[in-house]
Structure formats: C-alpha cells, structure tokens
C-alpha positions as CSV (number, residue, x, y, z in Angstrom):
1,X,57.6,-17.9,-59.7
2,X,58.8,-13.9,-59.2
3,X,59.0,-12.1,-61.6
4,X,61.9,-10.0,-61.4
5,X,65.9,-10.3,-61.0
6,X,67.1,-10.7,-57.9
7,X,70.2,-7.7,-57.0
8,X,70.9,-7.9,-53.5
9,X,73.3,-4.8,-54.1
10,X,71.4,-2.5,-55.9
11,X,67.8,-1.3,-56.7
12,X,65.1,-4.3,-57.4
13,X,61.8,-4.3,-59.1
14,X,60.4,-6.1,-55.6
15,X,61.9,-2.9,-53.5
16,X,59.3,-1.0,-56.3
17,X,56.1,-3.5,-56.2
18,X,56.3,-3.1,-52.5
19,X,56.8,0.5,-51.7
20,X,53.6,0.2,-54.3
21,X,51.9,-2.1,-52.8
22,X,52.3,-1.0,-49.5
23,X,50.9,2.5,-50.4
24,X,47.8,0.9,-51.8
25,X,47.9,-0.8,-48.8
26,X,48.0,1.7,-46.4
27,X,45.5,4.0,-48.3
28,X,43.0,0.8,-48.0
29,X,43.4,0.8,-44.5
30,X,43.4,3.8,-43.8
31,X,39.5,4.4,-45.7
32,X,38.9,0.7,-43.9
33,X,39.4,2.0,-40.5
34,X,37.9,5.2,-41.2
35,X,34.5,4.0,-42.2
36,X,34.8,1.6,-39.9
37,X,35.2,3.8,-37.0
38,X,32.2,5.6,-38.6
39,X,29.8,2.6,-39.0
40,X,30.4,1.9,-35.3
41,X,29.5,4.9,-34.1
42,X,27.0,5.3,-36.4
43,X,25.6,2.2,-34.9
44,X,26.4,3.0,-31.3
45,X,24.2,6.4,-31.7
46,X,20.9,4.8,-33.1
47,X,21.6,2.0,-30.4
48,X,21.4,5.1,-27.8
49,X,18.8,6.9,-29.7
50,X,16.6,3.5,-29.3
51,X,17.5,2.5,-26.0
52,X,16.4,6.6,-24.8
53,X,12.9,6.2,-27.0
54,X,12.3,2.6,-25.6
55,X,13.1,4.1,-21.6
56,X,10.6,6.7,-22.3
57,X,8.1,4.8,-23.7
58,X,8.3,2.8,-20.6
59,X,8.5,5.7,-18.3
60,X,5.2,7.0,-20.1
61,X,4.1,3.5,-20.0
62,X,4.5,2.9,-16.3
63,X,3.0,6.9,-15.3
64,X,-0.2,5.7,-17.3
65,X,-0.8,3.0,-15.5
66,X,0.0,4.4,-12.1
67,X,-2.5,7.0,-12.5
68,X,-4.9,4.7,-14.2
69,X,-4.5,2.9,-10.7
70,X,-4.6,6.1,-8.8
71,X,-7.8,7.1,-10.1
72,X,-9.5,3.5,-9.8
73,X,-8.5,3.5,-5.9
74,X,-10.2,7.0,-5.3
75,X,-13.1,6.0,-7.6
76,X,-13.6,2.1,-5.2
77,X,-13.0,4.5,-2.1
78,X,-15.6,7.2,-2.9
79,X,-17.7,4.3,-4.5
80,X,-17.4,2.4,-0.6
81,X,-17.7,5.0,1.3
82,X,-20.6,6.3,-0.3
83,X,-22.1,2.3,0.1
84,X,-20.8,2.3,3.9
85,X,-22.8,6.0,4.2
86,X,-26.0,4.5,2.8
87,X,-26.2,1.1,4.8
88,X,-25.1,3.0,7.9
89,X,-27.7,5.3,7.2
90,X,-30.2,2.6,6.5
91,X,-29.2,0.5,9.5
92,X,-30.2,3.6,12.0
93,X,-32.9,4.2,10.7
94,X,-34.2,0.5,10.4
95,X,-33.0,0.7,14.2
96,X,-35.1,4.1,15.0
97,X,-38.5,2.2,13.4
98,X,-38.0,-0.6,15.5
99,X,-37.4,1.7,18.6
100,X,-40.9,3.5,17.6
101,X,-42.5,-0.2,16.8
102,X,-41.9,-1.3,20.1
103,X,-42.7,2.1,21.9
104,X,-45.9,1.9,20.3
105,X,-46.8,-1.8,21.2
106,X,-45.9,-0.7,24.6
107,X,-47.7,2.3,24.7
108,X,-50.8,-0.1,23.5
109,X,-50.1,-2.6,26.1
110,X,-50.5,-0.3,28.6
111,X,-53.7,1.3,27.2
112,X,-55.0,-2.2,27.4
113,X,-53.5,-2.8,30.7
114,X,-55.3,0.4,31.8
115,X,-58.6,-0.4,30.2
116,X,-58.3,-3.9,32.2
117,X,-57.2,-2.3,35.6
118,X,-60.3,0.0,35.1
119,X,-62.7,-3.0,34.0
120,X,-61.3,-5.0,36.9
121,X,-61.9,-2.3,39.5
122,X,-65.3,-1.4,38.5
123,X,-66.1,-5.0,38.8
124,X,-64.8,-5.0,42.4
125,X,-66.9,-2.2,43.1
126,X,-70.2,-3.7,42.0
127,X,-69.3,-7.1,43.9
128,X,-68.3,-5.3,47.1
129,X,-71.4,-3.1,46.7
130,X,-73.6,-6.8,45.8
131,X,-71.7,-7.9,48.5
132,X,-72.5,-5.0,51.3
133,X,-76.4,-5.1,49.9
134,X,-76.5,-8.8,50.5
135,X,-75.2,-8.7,53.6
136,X,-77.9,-5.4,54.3
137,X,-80.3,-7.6,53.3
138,X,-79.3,-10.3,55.3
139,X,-79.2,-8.3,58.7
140,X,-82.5,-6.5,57.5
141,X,-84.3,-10.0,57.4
142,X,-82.8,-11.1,61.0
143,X,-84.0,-7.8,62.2
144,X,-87.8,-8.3,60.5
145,X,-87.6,-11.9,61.9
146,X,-87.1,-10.3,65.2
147,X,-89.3,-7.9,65.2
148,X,-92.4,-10.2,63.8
149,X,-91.1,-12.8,66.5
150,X,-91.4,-9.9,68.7
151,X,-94.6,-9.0,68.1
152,X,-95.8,-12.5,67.9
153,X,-94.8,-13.0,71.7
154,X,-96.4,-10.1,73.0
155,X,-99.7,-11.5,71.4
156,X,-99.2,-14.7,72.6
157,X,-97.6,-12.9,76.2
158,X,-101.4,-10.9,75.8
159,X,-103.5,-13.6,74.9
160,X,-102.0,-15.7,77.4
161,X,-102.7,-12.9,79.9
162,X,-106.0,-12.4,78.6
163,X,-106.9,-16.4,79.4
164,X,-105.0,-15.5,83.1
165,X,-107.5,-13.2,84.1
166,X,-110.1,-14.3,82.6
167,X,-109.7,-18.3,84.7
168,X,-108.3,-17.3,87.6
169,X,-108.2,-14.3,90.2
170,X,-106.6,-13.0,93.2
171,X,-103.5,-13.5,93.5
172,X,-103.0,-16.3,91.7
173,X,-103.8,-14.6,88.8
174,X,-101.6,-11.9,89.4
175,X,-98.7,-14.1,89.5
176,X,-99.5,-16.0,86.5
177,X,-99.7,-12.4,84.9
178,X,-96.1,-11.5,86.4
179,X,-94.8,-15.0,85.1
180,X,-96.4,-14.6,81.5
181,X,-94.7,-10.9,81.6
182,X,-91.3,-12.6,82.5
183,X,-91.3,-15.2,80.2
184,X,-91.9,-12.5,77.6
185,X,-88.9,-10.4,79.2
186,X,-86.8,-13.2,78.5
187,X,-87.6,-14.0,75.0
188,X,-87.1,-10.2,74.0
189,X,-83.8,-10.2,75.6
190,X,-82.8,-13.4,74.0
191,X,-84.3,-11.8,70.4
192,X,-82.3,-8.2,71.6
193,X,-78.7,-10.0,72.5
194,X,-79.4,-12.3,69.0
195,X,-79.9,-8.8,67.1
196,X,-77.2,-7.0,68.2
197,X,-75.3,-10.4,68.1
198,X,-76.7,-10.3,64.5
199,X,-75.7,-6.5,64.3
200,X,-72.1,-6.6,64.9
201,X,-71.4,-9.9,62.7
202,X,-73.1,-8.0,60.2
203,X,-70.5,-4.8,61.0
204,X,-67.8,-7.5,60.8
205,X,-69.0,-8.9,57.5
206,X,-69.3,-5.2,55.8
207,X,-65.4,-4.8,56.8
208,X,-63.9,-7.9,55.4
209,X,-66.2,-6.8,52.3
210,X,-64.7,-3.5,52.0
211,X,-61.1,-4.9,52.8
212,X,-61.5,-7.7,50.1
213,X,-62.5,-5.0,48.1
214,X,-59.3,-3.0,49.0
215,X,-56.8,-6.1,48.4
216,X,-58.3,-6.7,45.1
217,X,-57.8,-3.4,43.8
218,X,-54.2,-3.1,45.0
219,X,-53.8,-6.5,43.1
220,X,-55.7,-5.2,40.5
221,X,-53.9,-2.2,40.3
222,X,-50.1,-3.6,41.2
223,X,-50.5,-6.1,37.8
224,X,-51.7,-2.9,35.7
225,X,-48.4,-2.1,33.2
226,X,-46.2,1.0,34.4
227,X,-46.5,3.8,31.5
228,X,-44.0,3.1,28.8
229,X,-41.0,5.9,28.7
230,X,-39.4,6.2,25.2
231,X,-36.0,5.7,25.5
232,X,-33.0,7.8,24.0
233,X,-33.2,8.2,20.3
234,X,-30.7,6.4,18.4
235,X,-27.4,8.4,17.8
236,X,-27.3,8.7,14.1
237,X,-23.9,7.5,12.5
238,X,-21.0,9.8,11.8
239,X,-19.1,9.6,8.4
240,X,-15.1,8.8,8.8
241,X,-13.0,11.4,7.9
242,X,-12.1,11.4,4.1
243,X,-8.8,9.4,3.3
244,X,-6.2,11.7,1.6
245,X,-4.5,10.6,-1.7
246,X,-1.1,11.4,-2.6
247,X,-0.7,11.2,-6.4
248,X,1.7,8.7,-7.3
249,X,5.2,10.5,-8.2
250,X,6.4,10.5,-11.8
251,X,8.8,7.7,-13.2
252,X,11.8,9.5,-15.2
253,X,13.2,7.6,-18.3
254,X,15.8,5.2,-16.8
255,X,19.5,6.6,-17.3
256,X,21.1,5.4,-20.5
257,X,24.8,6.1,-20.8
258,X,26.3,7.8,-24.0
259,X,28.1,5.3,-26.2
260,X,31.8,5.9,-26.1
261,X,32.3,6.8,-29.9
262,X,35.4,6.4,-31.8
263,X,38.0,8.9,-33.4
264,X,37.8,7.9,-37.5
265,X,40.9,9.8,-37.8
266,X,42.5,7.8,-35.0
267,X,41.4,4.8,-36.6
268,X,42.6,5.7,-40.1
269,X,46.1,6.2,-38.7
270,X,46.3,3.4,-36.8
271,X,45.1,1.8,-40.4
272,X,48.1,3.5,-42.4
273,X,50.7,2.6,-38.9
274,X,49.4,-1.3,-39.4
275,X,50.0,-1.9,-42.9
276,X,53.0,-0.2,-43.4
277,X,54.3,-2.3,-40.5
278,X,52.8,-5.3,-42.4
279,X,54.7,-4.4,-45.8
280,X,58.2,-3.5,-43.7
281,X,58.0,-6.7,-42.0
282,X,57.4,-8.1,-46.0
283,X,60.2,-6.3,-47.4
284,X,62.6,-7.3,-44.7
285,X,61.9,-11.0,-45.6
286,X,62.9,-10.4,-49.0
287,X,66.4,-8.9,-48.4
288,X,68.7,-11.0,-48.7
C-alpha cells in the first residue's frame, strides 16, 4: 500500500519519489551504459590484438615451413644430382673397361690367329718341300732303273754279240749282229719314251704339289683373323644443366578488420534518454 495522499490537483509526495527516483535512475544508466560501452570495446580490442598476434604467428608459422621445404628440395636435388653424376660417371667408365677388355681379347685372338696362320704355313712348306723331294726321289729312282736296265742290255746286246761272232760267220753273223743291235735300239727307245714319259708326270706331279701348296696357304691365310681396330671411345656423359630455385614468396599476416568500437558518451546518453522515458511513462500512469 502507497504511502502517500493522493491530490490529483496539487503537488504529491509520488510527483517527488519519482522525479527522485528517476534521477537515480538516469544517473545508473547513464555509468551502466558508459562502462558498458567501455568493457565492449575493451573486449573488442584485445579480441583484435589476439586475432593480429595469432595471424602472425601463423604467417611466421607457414614462412618456416616453406623454407624449411625450400631448402630440403635444393638439398634432395644437389643430393640426386650429385648420385645421377656419380653412376653416370661409373656407368662410362664400366663401359670404357669393357670396350678395352674386349679390344684386348681381340687383339689376343688375332696374335693367336697369326701364330696359327704362320704355324700352318710353315707346315705347308715342309710338306710341299717332303712332297717335291719325294716325288725327286721317285723320278730319280725311274731314271737309275733306266739307266742300270740300260746298261744291263748293252751287256747282254754285247755278250750276245760276243756269242754271234764267235758261232757263226759271214754273213750270217753279221745279220745276227745287226738284229742283236736292233733289238737293243728298241729297248733303249722303249726305256727313253718311259723316261721322259716318267719325266713329264714327274713335272706334272711337282705342279699340283706347288698349287696344293698355294690353295692351302690362301685357306690358311683367308681363316687367319683380320687385325682388330679399336673402335670410338665412349663419349663421356654430360651433367644437365642446374635447376633454378625461386625462393618461395613471403606469407603476410592475414587481414584482420578493426573492431567497430563504441561512443561511451553515446551510450551514457542513450542510458539517461531511456530511463527518463521509463520514469515519464511511470508518472503518467499515476496521474489521475
């Protein structure tokens, strides 16, 4: 229950209590909205502060680890390319050794091959020379047979002779003489044609000797190895050009707006303008 008399006419005690009240009011509201204004903009600024600090540490974050992954890509690439340098390097010259391997085993091939030719020919050379003494020997011993048949007629041509004159005369005697002598005619021409018969086969023998000879040195010397030639050396490998690096570009913090801060005088005013609305709107329910 109100404590007060109610004069719709004249002054009251409420028109007092709530031009009072309303003061306090409006002084409260004022300070509210005030430090209000200032706690929220207080706030707002060490939200912005933090947000800045928190985009640079990223920024700084994020520029550290690009260059930590700069510098790790030139280090694998020097790293390679040194390793690709070193086996190409290695390869060639694993390639050269082989090259000079087998130039050697063909160089020693062809020695041999030589060595052989020259064995092979200097065996064809004593046969053919065996071969042209047999056949020497051969003809030598047709021509002694002929000659001690030879002689052996002529003895037996004179003995026979000899026992002509001795058993007969005249002319009988004289033609056995004349047929002895032809019958010794004939057998040295037969022995004559058989040695020169005996001759020429002997000539023809000697030929096919020294042309057997002949083939088997061409043979002999057309299976003999042709001199190795060393072939071109190897062309030694060539390094790629180096790769160029771009250093990765800096991140800048990211962007953080201002906060939009509030006017504590504005907001005190609008403090006082609210509650002295709020106690007019009191006092008018009041009136009668």
């Amino acid at each position: 229950m109100l404590d007060f008399e109610f004069n719709p006419k004249g002054h009251s005690l409420l028109d007092d209590q709530l031009a009072e009240s309303g003061l306090e009011m409006n002084i409260i509201g004022a300070i509210l909205g005030y430090s209000g204004a200032e706690k929220a903009n207080s706030q707002a600024e060490a939200n912005y502060q933090e947000s800045k600090k928190a985009a640079k540490r990223l920024a700084d974050k994020t520029n550290e680890y690009n260059k930590r992954v700069f510098e790790a890509d030139k280090k694998n690439y020097y790293n390679n390319r040194d390793y690709e340098w070193e086996t190409a390097i290695k390869s060639w010259q694993y390639k050269q050794d082989i090259e000079d391997f087998d130039f050697l085993q063909q160089a020693r091939q062809y020695v041999g091959s030589v060595e052989n030719t020259q064995q092979q020919l200097t065996y064809n050379t004593i046969a053919g020379m065996q071969a042209r003494e047999s056949e020497q020997a051969s003809l030598n011993e047709i021509m002694n047979q002929t000659a001690f048949q030879s002689e052996s007629n002529l003895i037996d041509s004179l003995q026979e002779q000899g026992k002509v004159a001795v058993m007969q005369a005249g002319k009988s005697r004289a033609k056995a003489i004349q047929t002895t002598l032809g019958e010794l005619g004939r057998n040295t021409a037969i022995m004559s044609a058989s040695l020169m018969s005996a001759g020429r086969q002997s000539m023809r023998n000697l030929q096919d000797i020294a042309l057997s000879q002949k083939a088997d040195n061409m043979s002999a010397l057309a299976s003999m190895m042709i001199s190795p030639e060393r072939r071109p050396d190897i062309p030694k490998p060539i390094q790629a050009p180096e790769r160029i690096f771009v250093e990765p570009m800096e991140v800048d913090p990211a962007f953080i707006s201002a906060p939009i801060k509030q006017d504590p005088l504005a907001a005190a005013w609008s403090g006082l303008m609210s509650d002295a609305s709020t106690v007019a709107n009191v006092a008018t329910a009041f009136k009668p």
